[in-house]
FIVOFI-526313 format. One record per residue (C-alpha): x, z, y; residue number from 1; chain. Coordinates in steps of 0.25 Angstrom, whole numbers, plus 5000, padded with zeros to 4 digits. Each point is the difference from the previous one (the first is absolute). Layout:
<pt <X Z Y> NUM "A">
...
REM end
This chain:
<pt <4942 4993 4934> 1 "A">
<pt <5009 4988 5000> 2 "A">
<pt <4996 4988 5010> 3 "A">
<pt <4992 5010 5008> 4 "A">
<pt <5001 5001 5015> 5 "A">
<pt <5003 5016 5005> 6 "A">
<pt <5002 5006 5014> 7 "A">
<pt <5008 5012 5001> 8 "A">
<pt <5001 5006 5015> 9 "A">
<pt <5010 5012 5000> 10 "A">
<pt <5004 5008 5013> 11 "A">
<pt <5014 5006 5001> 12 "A">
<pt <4997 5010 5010> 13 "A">
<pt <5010 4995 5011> 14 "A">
<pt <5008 4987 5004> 15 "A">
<pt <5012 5010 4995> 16 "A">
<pt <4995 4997 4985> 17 "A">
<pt <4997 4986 5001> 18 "A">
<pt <5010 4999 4991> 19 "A">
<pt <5000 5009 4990> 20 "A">
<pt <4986 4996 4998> 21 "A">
<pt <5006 4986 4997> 22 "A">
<pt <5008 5006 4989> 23 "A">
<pt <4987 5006 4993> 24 "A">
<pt <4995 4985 5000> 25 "A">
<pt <5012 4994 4996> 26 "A">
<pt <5002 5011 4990> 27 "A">
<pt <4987 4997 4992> 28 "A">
<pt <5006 4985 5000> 29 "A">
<pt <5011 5005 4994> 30 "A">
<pt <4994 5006 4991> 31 "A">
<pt <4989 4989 4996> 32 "A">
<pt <4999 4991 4991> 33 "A">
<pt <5001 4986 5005> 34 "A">
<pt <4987 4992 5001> 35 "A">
<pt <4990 5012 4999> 36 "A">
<pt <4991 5006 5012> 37 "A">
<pt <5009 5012 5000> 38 "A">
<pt <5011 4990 5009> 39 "A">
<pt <4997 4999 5015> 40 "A">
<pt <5000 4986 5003> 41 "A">
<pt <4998 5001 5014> 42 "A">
<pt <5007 5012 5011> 43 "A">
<pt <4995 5002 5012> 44 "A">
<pt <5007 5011 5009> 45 "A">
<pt <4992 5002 5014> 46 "A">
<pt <5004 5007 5010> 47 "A">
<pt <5001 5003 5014> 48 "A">
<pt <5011 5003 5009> 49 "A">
<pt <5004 5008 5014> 50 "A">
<pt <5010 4993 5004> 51 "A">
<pt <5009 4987 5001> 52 "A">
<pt <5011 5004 4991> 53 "A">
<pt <4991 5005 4988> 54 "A">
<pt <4996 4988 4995> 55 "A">
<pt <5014 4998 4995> 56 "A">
<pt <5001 5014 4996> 57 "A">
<pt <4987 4997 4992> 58 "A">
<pt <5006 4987 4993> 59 "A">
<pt <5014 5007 4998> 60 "A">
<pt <4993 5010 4993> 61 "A">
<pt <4991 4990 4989> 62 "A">
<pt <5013 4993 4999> 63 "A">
<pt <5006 5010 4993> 64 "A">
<pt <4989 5005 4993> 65 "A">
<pt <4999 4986 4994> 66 "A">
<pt <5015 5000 4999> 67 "A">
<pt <5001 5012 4990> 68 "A">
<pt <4990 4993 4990> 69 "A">
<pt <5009 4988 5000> 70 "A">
<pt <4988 4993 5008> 71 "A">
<pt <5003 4986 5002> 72 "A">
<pt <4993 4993 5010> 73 "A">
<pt <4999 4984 5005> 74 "A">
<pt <5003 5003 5013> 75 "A">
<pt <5003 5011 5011> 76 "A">
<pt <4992 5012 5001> 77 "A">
<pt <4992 4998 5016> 78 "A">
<pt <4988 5004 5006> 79 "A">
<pt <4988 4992 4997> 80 "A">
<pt <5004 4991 4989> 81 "A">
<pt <4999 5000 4986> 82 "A">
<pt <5009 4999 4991> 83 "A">
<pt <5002 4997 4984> 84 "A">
<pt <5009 5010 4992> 85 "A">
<pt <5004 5004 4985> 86 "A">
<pt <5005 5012 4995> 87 "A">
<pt <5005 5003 4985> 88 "A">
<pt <4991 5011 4992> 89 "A">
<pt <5004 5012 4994> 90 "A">
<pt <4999 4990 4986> 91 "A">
<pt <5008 4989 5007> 92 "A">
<pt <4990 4990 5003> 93 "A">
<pt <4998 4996 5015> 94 "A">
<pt <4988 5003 5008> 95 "A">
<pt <4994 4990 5012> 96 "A">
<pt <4993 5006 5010> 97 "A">
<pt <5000 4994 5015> 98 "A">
<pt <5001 5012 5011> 99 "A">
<pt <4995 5000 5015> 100 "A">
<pt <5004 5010 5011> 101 "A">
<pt <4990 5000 5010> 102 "A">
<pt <5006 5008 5012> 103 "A">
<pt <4988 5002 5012> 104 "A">
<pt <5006 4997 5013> 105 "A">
<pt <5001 5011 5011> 106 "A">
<pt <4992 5000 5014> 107 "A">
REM end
């Protein structure tokens, strides 16, 4: 289905795997062929948080998820913003997707 638009909502279970559910996206890129529907080209992580200091927890923690796929990105990972980034494939081609972590503010 190439140049077709798709939606996929998936639910980690928990803040705790926010990021290994980021390495199940950025697997299936990895694994992709570059320029098919099987890419996703846009990443959105949404989350909510309990306390002040977890929202850098959050970004620390997409950081290096992105950083074990060799994710290179236009500019620094923060809440609210998105961001353009690349990765290679398993067949060495690159990958473009633009990736948004939404972090809901606490009360």
């Amino acid at each position: 289905m190439k140049d077709s638009d798709v939606l996929t909502i998936m639910s980690t279970g928990g803040c705790s795997r926010l990021s290994s559910g980021l390495k199940e996206v950025l697997d299936r890129n990895y694994l992709s062929i570059p320029g098919f529907s099987t890419v996703y080209s846009k990443i959105v992580i949404i989350t909510d948080r309990d306390e002040a200091e977890t929202e850098l927890n959050f970004i620390q923690q997409m950081k290096d998820a992105l950083n074990e796929y060799s994710v290179i990105c236009d500019n620094e990972l923060e809440n609210d913003r998105w961001i353009k980034c690349k990765m290679p494939t398993e067949i060495k081609e690159e990958v473009e997707f633009a990736f948004l972590l939404f972090i809901i503010p606490f009360e």
